[in-house]
C-alpha positions in Angstrom: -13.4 -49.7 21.4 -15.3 -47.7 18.8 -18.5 -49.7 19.2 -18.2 -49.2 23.1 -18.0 -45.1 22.6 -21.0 -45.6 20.4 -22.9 -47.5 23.3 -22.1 -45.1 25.9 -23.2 -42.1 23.7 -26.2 -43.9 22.7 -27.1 -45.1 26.4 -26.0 -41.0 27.6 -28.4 -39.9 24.4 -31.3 -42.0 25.9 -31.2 -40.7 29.5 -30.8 -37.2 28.9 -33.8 -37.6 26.3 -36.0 -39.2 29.0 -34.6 -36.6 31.3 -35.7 -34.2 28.6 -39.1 -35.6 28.4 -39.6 -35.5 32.1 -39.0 -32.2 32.2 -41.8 -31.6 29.8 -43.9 -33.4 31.2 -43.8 -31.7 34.6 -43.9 -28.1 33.1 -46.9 -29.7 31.1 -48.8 -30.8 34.0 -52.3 -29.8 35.1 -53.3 -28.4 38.4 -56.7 -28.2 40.4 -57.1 -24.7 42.1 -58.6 -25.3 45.7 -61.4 -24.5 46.8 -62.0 -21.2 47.5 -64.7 -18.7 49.2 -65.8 -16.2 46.1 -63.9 -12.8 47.2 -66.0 -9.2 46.4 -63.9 -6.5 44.7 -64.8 -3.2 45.5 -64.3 -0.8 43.3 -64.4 2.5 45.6 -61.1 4.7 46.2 -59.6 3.5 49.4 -60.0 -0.4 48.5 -58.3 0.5 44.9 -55.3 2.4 46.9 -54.9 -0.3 49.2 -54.3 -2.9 46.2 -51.7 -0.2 45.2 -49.9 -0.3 48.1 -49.8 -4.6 48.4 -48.2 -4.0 44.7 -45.9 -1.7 44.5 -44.1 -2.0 48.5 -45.4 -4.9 50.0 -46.0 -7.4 47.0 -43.4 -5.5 45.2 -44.8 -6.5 41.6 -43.1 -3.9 39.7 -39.8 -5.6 40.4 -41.0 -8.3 37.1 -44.1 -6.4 35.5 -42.1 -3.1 35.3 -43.1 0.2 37.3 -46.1 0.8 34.9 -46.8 -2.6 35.5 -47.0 -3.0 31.5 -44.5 -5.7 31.5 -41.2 -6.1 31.4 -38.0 -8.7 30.5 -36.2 -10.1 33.8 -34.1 -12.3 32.4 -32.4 -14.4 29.5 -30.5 -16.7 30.3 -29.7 -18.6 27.1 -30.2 -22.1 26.8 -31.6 -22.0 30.5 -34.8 -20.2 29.5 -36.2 -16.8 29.3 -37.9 -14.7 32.3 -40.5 -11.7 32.0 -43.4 -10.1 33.8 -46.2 -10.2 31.6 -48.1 -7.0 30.8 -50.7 -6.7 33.9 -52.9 -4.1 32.0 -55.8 -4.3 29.4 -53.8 -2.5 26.5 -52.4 -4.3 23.6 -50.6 -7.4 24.9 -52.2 -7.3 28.4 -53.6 -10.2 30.1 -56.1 -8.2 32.2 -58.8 -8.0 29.6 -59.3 -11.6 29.5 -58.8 -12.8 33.1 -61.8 -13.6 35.3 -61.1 -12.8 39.3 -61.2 -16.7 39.8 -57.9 -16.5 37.0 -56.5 -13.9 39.0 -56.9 -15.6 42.5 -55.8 -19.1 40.5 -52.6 -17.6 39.1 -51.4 -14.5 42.6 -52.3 -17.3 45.0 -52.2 -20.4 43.5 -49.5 -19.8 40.5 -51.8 -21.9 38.4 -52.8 -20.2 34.9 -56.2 -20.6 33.5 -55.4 -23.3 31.2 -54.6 -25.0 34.5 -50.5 -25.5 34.3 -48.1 -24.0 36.5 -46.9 -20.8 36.4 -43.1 -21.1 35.6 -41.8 -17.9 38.0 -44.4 -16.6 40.1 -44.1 -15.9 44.1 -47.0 -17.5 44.9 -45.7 -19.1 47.9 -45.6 -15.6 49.1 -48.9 -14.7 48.2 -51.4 -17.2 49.6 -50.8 -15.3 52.8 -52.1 -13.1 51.4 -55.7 -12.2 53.4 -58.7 -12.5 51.3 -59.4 -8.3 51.7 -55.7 -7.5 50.4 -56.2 -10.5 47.7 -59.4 -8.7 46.4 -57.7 -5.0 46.9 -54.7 -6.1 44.8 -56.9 -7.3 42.1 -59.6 -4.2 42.1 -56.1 -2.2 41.5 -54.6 -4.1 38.4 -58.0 -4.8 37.0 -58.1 -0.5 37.2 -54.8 -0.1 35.4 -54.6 2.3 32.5 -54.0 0.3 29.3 -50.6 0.2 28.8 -50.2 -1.3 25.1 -46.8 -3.6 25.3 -46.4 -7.3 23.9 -43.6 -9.0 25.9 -42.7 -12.8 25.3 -44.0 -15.4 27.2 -41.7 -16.7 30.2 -40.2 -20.1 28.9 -38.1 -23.1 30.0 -35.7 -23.5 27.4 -33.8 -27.2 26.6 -31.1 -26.8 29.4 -34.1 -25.1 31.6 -36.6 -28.3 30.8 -33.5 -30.8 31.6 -32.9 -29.3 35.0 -36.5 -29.4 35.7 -36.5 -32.9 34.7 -33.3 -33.9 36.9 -34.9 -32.1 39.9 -32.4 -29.5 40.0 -34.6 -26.5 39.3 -37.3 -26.3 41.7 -39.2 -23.3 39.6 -42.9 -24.6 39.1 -44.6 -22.2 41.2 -48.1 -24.4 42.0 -46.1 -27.4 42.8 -44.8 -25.9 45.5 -47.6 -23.6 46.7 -49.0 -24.8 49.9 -52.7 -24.1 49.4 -53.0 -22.7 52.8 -56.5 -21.7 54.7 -57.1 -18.4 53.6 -57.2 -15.5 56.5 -60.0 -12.5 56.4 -58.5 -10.2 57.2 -55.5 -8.8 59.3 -55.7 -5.8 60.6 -52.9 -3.0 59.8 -51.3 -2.0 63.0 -48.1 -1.4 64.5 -48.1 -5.0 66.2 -46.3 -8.5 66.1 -49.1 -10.2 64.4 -48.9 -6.9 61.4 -45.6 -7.5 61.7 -45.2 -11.3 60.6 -48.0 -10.9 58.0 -45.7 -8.5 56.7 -43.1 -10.7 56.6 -44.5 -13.4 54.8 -46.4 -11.7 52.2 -43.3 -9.7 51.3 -41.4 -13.0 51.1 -38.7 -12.4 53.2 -38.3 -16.1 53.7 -37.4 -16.6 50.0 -33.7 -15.6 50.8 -33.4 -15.4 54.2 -35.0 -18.7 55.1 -38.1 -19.5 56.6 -36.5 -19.1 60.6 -35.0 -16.3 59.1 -31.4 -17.1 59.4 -29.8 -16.2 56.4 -27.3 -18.6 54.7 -27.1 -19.4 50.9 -29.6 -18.1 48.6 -30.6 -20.3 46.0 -29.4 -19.4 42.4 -26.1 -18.2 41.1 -23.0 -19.0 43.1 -22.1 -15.9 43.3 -25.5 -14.8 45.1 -24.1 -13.2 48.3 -25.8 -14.9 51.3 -28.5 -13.3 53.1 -28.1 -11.8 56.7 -29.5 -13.3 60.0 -32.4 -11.4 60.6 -33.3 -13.3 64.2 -32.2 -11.0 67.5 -29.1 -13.3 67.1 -28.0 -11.8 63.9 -25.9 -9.0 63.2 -29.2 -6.9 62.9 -30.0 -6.5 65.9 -26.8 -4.7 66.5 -28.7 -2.0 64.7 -31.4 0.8 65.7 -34.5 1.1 64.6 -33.3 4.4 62.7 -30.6 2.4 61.7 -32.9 -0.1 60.4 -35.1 2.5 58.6 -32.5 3.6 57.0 -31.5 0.7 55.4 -34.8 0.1 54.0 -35.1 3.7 52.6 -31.7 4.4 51.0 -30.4 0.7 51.0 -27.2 2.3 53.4 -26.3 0.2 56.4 -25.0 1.6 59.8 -21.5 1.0 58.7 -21.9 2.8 55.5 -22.1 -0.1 53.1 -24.5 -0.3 50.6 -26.8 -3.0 49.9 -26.7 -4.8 46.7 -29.8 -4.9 44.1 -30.4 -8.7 45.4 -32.1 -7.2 48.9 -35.4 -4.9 46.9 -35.1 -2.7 49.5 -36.7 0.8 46.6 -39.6 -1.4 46.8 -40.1 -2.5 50.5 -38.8 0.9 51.4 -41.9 2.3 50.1 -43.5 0.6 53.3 -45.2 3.1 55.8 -43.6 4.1 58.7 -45.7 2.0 60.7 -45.6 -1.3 58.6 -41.7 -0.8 59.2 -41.8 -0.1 62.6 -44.3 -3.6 62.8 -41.7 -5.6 60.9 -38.8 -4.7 62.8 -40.9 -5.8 66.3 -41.7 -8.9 64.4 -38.3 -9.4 64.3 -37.3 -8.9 67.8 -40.1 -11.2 68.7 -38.7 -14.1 66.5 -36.8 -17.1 68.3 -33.1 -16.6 68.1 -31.0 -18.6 65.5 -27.7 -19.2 64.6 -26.5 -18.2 61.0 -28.0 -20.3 58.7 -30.1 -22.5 60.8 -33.2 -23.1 59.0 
């Protein structure tokens, strides 16, 4: 009886070791960035407010890096591992000092860091819609940054973090599943359907409310309320535009309710009028779905 404990311990041991390793392994694992066309950052006062505006509304990078964009802690979550925004600036503990623009189109678009492994928590997936003139805005903006001198820890998987990884239960590693799309020019700003979707996708709407934009069950904690239907068959489009602005402003639906801090609207609320007014025709333009129909 004893001995037979002592095997299935032993055999238990062995699996969640190779498990264990697995997980290592993958976090461990090198990636090629694609190919891409060299992008020319400008430097002149219009380009440098543009990147501005993909970071703090429509790329919403504060919401990790902190509003200074100087770093800041997300998350520990114990034996899972621990979650921050690196410090974005050249001061003490910044990464911006050292980065090349091929490391910063590597790690926004690709989520690959320069030592060529994945970044662990990283929207990239967002941000290779990014067009190549918003790309090289955002980047002429953090690489203008006053130094903010803050040393944060590095982002880590930790033991329970690496076995979940290894199990294929936590589907974190940002390159991995980054489709290295065909990178777009430019799209022009405009109060259109075409604005509207580009919108859309680099905000990274789909990340909770699903790539149809149905809504349904957000992936993380199970208490994670689900996220709304945004199609013209949702709930939403019982609302007004005002209605719809005013959500995305003050977080405060038409029925009074407020939104929770899982939808960022303080960030996307800093939108313009006219990017909102482009999203919320996108909307109306996309096919009709059922809740939760991907």
């Amino acid at each position: 009886m004893i001995r037979g404990v002592v095997l299935v311990i032993a055999v238990l041991a062995l699996l969640v070791t190779a498990v264990l390793v697995r997980g290592e392994r993958m976090i461990g694992r090198k990636y090629q960035v694609p190919n891409h066309a060299p992008l020319a950052i400008e430097t002149d006062s219009a380009t440098i407010q543009r990147g501005q505006h993909i970071a703090r509304s429509i790329g919403s990078c504060t919401l990790c890096h902190g509003e200074d964009l100087g770093g800041a802690v997300y998350m520990d979550a114990g034996p899972m591992g621990f979650v921050a925004g690196p410090n974005l600036t050249a001061g003490e503990g910044g990464i911006a000092s050292r980065l090349t623009v091929d490391d910063w189109v590597g790690a926004i678009r690709y989520g690959v860091r320069r030592d060529s492994t994945s970044l662990l928590i990283m929207p990239s997936e967002v941000f290779v819609h990014l067009s190549d003139r918003d790309l090289a805005s955002l980047i002429a903006y953090l690489t203008s940054l006053p130094p903010v001198d803050r040393t944060i820890a590095d982002t880590e998987f930790r033991w329970l973090g690496k076995l979940l990884t290894g199990a294929g239960r936590l589907n974190l590693l940002v390159a991995s599943k980054t489709e290295p799309l065909l990178s777009v020019p430019h799209i022009e700003p405009g109060v259109t359907v075409e604005y509207g979707r580009y919108l859309v996708e680099t905000a990274g709407c789909a990340g909770c409310h699903g790539y149809g934009l149905s809504g349904g069950r957000v992936a993380g904690p199970p208490d994670l309320p689900p996220a709304s239907n945004l199609t013209p068959a949702g709930q939403v489009f019982t609302w007004t535009e005002k209605d719809f602005f005013r959500s995305m402003r003050e977080g405060i639906r038409p029925d009074g309710s407020v939104m929770d801090d899982f939808m960022p609207w303080r960030t996307l609320g800093r939108m313009t009028d006219d990017e909102l007014r482009a999203i919320w025709l996108y909307l109306g333009a996309v096919p009709a779905k059922t809740f939760g129909h991907k």
